[in-house]
C-alpha positions in Angstrom: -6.7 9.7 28.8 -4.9 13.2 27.8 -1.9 14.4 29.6 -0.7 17.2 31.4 -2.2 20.7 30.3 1.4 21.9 29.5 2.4 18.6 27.4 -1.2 18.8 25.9 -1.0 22.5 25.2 2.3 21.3 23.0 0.8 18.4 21.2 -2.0 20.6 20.1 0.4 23.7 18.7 2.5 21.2 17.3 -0.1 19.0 15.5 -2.0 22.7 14.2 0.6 24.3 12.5 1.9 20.9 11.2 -1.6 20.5 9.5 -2.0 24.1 8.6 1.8 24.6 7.2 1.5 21.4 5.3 -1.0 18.9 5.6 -4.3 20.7 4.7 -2.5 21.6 1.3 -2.8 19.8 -2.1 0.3 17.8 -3.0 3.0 19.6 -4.7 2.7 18.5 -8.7 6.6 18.7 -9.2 8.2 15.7 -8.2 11.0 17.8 -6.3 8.7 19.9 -4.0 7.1 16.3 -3.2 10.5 15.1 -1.9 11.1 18.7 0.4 7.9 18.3 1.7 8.2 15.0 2.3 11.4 15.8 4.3 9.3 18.7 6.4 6.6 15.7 7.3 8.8 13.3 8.3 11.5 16.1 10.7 7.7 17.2 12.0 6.5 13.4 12.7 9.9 13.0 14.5 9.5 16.3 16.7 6.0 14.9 17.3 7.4 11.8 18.5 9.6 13.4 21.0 7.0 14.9 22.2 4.9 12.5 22.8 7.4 9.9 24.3 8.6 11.8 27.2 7.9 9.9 30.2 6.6 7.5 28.7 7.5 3.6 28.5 9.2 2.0 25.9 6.7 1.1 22.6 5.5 -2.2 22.5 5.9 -2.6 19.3 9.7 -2.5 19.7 9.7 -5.7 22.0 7.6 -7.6 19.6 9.5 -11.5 19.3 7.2 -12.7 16.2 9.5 -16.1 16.9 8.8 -16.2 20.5 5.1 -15.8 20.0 3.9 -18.3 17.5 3.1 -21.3 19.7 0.5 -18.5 21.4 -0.7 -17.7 18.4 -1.2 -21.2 17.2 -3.4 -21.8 20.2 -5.2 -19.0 19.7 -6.2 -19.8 16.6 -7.2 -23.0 17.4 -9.6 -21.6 20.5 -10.8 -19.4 17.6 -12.0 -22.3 16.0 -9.5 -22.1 13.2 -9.6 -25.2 11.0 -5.8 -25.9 9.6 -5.0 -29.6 10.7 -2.7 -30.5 7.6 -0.9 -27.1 7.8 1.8 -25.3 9.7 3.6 -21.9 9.9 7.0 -21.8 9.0 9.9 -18.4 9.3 11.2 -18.5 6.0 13.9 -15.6 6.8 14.6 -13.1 10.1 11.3 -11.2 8.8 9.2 -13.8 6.5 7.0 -16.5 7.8 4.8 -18.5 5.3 3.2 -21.1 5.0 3.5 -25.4 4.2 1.6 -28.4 4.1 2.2 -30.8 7.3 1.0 -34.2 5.2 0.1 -34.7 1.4 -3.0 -33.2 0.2 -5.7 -33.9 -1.6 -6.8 -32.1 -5.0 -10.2 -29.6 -4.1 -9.6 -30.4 -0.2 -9.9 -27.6 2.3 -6.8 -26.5 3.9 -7.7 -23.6 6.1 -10.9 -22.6 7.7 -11.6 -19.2 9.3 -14.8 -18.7 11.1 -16.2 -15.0 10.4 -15.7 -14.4 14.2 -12.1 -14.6 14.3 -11.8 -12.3 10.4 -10.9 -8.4 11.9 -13.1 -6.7 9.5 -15.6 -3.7 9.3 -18.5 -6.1 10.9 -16.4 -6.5 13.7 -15.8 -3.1 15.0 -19.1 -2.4 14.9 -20.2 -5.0 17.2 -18.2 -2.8 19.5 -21.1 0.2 20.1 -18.6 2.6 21.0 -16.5 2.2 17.7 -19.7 1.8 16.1 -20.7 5.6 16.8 -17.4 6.8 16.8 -17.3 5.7 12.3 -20.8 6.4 11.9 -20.4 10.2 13.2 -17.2 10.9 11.6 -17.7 11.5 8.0 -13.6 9.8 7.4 -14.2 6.9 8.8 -17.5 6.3 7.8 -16.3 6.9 3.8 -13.3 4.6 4.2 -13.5 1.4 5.1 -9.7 0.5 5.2 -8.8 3.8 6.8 -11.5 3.3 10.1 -9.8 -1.0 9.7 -6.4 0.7 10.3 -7.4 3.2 13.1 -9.4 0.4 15.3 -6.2 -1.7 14.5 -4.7 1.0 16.5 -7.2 0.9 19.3 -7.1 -2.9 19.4 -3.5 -2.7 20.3 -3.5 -0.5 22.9 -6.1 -2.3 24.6 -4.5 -5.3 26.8 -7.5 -7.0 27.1 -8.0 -7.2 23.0 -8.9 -10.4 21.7 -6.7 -9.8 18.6 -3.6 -9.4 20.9 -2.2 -12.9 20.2 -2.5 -12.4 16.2 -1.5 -8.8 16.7 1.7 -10.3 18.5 2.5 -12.2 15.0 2.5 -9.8 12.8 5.3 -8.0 11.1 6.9 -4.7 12.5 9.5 -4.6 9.6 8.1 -3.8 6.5 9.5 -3.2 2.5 6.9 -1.2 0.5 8.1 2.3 -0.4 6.3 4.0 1.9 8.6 2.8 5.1 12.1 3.8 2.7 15.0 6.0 3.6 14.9 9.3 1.6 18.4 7.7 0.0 16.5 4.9 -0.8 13.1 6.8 -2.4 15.6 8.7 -4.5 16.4 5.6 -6.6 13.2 5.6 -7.8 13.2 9.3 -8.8 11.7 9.9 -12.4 9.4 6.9 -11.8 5.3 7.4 -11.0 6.0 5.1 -8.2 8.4 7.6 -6.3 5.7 10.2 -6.6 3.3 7.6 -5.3 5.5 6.5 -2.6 5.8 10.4 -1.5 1.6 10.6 -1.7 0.9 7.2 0.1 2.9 8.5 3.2 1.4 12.0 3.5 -1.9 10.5 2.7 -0.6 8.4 6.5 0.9 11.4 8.3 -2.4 13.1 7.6 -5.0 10.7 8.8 -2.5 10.4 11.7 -2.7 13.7 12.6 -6.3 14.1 11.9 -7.1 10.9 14.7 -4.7 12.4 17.3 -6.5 15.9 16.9 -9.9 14.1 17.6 -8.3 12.0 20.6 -8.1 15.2 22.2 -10.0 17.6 20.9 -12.5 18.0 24.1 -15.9 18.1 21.3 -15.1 15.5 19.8 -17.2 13.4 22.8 -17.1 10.0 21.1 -13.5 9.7 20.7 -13.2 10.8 24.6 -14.5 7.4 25.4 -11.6 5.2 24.3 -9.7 3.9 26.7 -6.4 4.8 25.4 -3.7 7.4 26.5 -3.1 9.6 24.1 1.0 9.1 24.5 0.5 6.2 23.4 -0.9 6.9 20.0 2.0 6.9 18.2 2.7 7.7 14.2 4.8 4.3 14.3 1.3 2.7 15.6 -0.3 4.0 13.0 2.0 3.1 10.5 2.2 -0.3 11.8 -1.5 -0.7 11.1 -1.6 0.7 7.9 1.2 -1.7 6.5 0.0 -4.5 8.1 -4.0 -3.3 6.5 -2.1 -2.5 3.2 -0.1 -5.7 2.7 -2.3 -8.4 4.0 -5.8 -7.4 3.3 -8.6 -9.2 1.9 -12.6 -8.7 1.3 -15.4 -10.7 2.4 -19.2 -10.4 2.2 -20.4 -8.1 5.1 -22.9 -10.1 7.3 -25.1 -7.1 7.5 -25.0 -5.3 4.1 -24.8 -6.7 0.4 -21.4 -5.3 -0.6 -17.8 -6.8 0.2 -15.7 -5.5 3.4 -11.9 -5.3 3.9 -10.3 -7.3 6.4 -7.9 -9.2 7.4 -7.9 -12.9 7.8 -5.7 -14.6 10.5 -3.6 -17.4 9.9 -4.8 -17.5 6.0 -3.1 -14.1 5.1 0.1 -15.8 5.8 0.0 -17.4 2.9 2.9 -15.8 0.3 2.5 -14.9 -3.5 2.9 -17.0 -6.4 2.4 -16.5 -9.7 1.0 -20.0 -10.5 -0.4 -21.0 -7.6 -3.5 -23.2 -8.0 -4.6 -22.5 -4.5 -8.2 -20.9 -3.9 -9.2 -18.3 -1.5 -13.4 -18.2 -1.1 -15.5 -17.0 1.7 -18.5 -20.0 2.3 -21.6 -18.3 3.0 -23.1 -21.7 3.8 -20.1 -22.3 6.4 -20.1 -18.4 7.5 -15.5 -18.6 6.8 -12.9 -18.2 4.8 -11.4 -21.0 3.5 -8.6 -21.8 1.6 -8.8 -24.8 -0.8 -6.0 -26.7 -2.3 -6.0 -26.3 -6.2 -4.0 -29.3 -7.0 -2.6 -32.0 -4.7 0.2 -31.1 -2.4 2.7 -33.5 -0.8 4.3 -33.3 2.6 6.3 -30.0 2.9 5.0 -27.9 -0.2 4.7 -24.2 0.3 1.3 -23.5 0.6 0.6 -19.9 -2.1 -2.0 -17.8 -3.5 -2.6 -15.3 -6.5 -2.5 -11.6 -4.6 -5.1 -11.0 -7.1 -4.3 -9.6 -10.8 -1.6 -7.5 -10.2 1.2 -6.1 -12.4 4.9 -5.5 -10.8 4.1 -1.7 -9.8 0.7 -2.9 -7.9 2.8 -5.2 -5.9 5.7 -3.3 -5.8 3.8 -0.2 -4.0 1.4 -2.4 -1.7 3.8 -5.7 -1.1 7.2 -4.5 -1.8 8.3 -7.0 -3.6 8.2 -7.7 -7.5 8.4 -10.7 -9.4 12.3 -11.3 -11.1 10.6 -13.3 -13.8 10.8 -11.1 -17.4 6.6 -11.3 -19.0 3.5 -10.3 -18.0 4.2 -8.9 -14.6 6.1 -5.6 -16.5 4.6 -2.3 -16.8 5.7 1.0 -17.3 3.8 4.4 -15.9 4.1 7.5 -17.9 2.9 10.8 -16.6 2.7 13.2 -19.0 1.3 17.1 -17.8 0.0 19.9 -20.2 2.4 23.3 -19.5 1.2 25.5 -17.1 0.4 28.4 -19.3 -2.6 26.2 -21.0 -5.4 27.6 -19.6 -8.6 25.7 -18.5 -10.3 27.8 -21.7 -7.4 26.1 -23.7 -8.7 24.0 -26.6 -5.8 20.8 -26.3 -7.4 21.2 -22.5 -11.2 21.6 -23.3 -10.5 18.6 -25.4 -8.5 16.1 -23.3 -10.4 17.6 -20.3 -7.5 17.4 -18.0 -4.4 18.4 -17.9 -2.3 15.3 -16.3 -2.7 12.1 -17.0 -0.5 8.6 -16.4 -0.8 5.9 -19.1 0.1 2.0 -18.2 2.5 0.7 -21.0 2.4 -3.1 -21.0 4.3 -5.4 -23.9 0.5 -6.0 -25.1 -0.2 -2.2 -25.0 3.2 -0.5 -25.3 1.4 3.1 -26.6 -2.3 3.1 -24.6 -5.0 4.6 -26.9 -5.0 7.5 -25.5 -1.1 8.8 -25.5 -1.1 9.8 -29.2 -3.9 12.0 -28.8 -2.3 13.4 -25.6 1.1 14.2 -27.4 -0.4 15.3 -30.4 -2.5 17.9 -28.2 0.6 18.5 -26.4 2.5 19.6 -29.8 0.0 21.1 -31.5 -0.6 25.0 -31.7 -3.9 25.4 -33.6 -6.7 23.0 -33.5 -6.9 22.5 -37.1 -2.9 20.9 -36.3 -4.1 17.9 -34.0 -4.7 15.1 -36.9 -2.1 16.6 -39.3 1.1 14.3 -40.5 3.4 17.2 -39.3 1.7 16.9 -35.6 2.1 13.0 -35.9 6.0 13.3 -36.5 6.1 16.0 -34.0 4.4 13.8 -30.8 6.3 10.9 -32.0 9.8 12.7 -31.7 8.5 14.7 -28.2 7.8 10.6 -26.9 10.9 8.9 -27.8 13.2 11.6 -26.7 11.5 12.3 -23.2 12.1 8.2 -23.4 15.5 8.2 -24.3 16.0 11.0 -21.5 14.6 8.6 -19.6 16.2 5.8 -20.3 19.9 7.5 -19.6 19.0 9.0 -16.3 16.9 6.2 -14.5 17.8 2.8 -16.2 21.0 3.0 -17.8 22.8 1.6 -15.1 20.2 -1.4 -14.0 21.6 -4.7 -15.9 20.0 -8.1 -15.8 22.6 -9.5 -13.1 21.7 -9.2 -9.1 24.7 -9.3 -6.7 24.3 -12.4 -4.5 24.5 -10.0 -1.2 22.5 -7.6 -2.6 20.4 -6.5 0.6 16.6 -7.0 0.1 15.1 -3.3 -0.6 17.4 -2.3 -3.2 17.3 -6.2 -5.1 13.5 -4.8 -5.2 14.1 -1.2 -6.5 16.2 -3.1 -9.2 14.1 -5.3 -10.1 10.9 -2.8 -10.2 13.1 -0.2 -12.6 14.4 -3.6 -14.3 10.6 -4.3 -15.2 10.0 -0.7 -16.8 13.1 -0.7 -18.4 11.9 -3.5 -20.4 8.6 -2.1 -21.6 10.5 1.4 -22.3 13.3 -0.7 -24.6 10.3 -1.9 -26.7 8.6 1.2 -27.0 11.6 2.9 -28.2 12.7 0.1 -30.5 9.1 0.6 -31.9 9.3 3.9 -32.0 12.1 3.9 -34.1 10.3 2.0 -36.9 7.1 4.6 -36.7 7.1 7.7 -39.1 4.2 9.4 -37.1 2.1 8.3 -34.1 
C-alpha cells in the first residue's frame, strides 16, 4: 500500500539520488573515504527515516518486552510441536537469554527437537506462492539465499497474522556486532580489516534496503505490488533488525526440495550461546524431518546448555556475533591487508604475477607469515623482475613488514593491556579484547621477525 503521491514523489527522489550519489558506486579502497561515506549513508538513512515516519505510528519494534513475551513464546513452541521437555529459557542479562537444563541429562539423549515446519528457512517462503514468484523473478533474491531470508523476515513482521509473530516477539532488537556501532565507536577499530569490514557490511545493508523499498513501489515491479505491506512501514531499522537477527543466529539444513543446504533459522534451538568446548551436537534428522540438539556429555540440573558456532576464529565471531572469546590461543588471528601502489599498472610484472593487486593474509600463532606474504612483499619491493628472489629483496620485504608492523603496533595496540576494568561497558570490553587478540599474533610476528635476516 504506497502513500500519498506527494510523500511518494519524496521517497522516490530521495532513495534515487541516494543510490545514484552513493550506493551504485564501488566502495572507496582507502579506509578514510570508507568512514566519510559511511557518514553520508547513515545522515541519508536518517533523512529517509524522517520521511518515511511522518504520520505514521510508533515502530513496533520499539515496544518489543522480550521478558514479557516468553511465556507466549514457550506455548508457541510447544503448539509447533517443539520437543524441549528437560529444557528451559533463561535471561542471562537485560539483553541475553540462553539456555539450561531443567533436570540431569543423559549422555547422547536428545534435548531439543524442531519439526522442519516450524525452522524459517528458504523452503518456507516458498510455500507462500506469492514470495515464491516474487525470488524466483528477481535475479537478488533468487542468488542470495540469506539476503531473500532477511527480506521475507521483513514481510513476516509486518504481517499481523504471521505465524512467526510469537518467535519474532523474542528476539533481540539490541544488537553488538560492528555493524550496529557509533562512528566513535568504529573508530577504535581504525587500522584493523575489521573496521573496513564493518564500514562494507553496513553499505552492503543500506543498499539492499534501498534496492527493496525502490521495488515496493516502483509501479512495474508487479509482484512486489502484491504484498500486503505499507510501504511506511518498511523501515531501514526493520531491515536491519532482520539482517542481525539472519546474521547472528543462523543455521543450514537440508532443503526438502533440492540436494544442497538452506540458511535458516531455528527457533528455540538458536538460543543456545557459544562455547568453546561444548560437547553439545546440532544435526538435522532426515529420518525425523527436525533439528535436534543432542547432549554431548551428561548434564545435571541447571547446566547451561552450549554449542560450537562452528570453526571460527575471534574476527569471524567478532564481525557476525560481536563478541570474542577473552581466552589467549587458538581463537587469535590477525588480518593484514597489504595493496600494490597505484601507479603499478595492470601491464605491471609484480601485478601480472601476483595477479591482483590487494590481498589480506590471516596470521595465526600456527601460520604467523601465510605462504603467500613473502612473495607479496618481495613483489612489492622489488624494481626489476630479475630482483624478486634476490637476498637484497629478501632483506628489503622483511624490513617494509616489520616496520608497517611496528607502525602498527604504536598506533592501534599500544595502549590495549591485558587488564579489563570491572565496569567496562560491553561493546568496548569487545573492541578490547578483539584488538587484544591481534595484538598477540603481531607481538610474535615481530619478535620473529627480529630473528629473520631475509623473508
Amino acid at each position: 500500500m504506497l502513500p500519498d503521491q506527494e510523500k511518494l514523489n519524496k521517497i522516490a527522489s530521495h532513495c534515487y539520488k541516494f543510490w545514484a550519489e552513493i550506493l551504485i558506486q564501488e566502495p572507496p579502497s582507502r579506509p578514510n573515504s570508507l568512514m566519510n561515506d559511511h557518514k553520508i549513508i547513515v545522515e541519508k538513512l536518517n533523512e529517509l527515516k524522517n520521511i518515511l515516519s511522518s504520520n505514521r505510528e510508533k515502530d513496533n519494534l520499539e515496544i518489543i518486552n522480550r521478558e514479557d513475551n516468553l511465556t507466549t513464546f514457550k506455548k508457541w513452541c510447544k503448539d509447533e510441536q517443539i520437543f524441549f521437555d528437560k529444557v528451559d529459557i533463561i535471561k542471562i542479562d537485560d539483553n541475553n537469554y540462553g539456555l539450561v537444563s531443567t533436570e540431569d541429562v543423559m549422555d547422547k539423549q536428545v534435548l531439543i527437537k524442531v519439526p522442519r515446519k516450524a525452522i524459517f528457512s528458504i523452503d518456507t517462503i516458498h510455500e507462500n506462492p506469492i514470495y515464491k514468484k516474487i525470488i524466483v523473478n528477481d535475479i537478488l533474491l533468487s542468488n542470495m539465499n540469506n539476503v531473500a531470508l532477511v527480506f521475507f523476515m521483513c514481510i513476516e513482521r509486518l504481517n499481523k497474522d504471521s505465524k512467526w509473530q510469537d518467535y519474532f516477539n523474542i528476539l533481540p532488537t539490541k544488537f553488538t556486532t560492528p555493524v550496529n556501532y557509533t562512528i566513535e565507536e568504529l573508530e577504535l577499530l581504525k587500522n584493523t580489516v575489521i573496521y573496513e569490514e564493518s564500514l562494507k557490511t553496513f553499505r552492503h545493508f543500506a543498499r539492499q534496503y534501498i534496492y527493496f523499498l525502490q521495488k515496493l513501489y516502483d509501479e512495474s515491479s508487479k509482484d512486489y505490488s502484491k504484498l500486503s505491506i505499507r510501504l511506511e512501514d518498511f523501515t531501514f531499522d526493520l531491515f536491519l533488525w532482520a539482517a542481525n537477527n539472519v546474521t547472528t543466529r543462523i543455521n543450514h539444513i537440508p532443503s526438502e526440495n533440492d540436494q544442497k543446504s538452506i540458511p535458516c533459522l531455528i527457533p528455540l534451538l538458536d538460543f543456545s550461546n557459544h562455547s568453546d568446548d561444548s560437547k553439545n551436537i546440532v544435526d538435522f534428522s532426515i529420518e525425523d524431518n527436525c533439528a535436534e540438539t543432542i547432549a554431548g556429555n551428561a548434564l545435571k540440573k541447571g547446566n547451561n546448555i552450549t554449542i560450537v558456532y562452528g570453526n571460527r576464529n575471534n574476527y569471524s565471531l567478532f564481525l557476525a556475533n560481536g563478541f570474542c572469546l577473552q581466552i589467549p590461543g587458538i581463537n587469535d588471528v590477525f588480518k593484514l591487508k597489504l595493496s600494490f601502489p597505484s601507479t603499478f599498472i595492470e601491464s605491471d610484472f609484480r601485478v601480472r604475477i601476483y595477479r591482483k593487486t590487494t590481498d589480506i593474509f590471516t596470521c595465526t600463532h600456527d601460520d604467523l607469515i601465510p605462504e603467500n606474504l613473502p612473495l607479496f612483499l618481495k613483489l612489492l619491493v622489488s624494481g626489476l623482475p630479475q630482483d624478486i628472489n634476490s637476498e637484497d629483496t629478501g632483506k628489503k620485504a622483511k624490513k617494509y613488514l616489520f616496520d608497517r608492523l611496528n607502525l602498527l603496533m604504536k598506533a592501534t595496540y599500544s595502549k590495549v593491556g591485558d587488564d579489563l576494568p570491572k565496569d567496562m561497558p560491553f561493546t568496548l570490553k569487545q573492541i578490547h579484547l578483539y584488538l587484544a587478540s591481534e595484538k598477540r599474533i603481531v607481538s610474535k610476528m615481530l619478535e620473529k621477525l627480529r630473528n629473520m635476516e631475509t623473508l
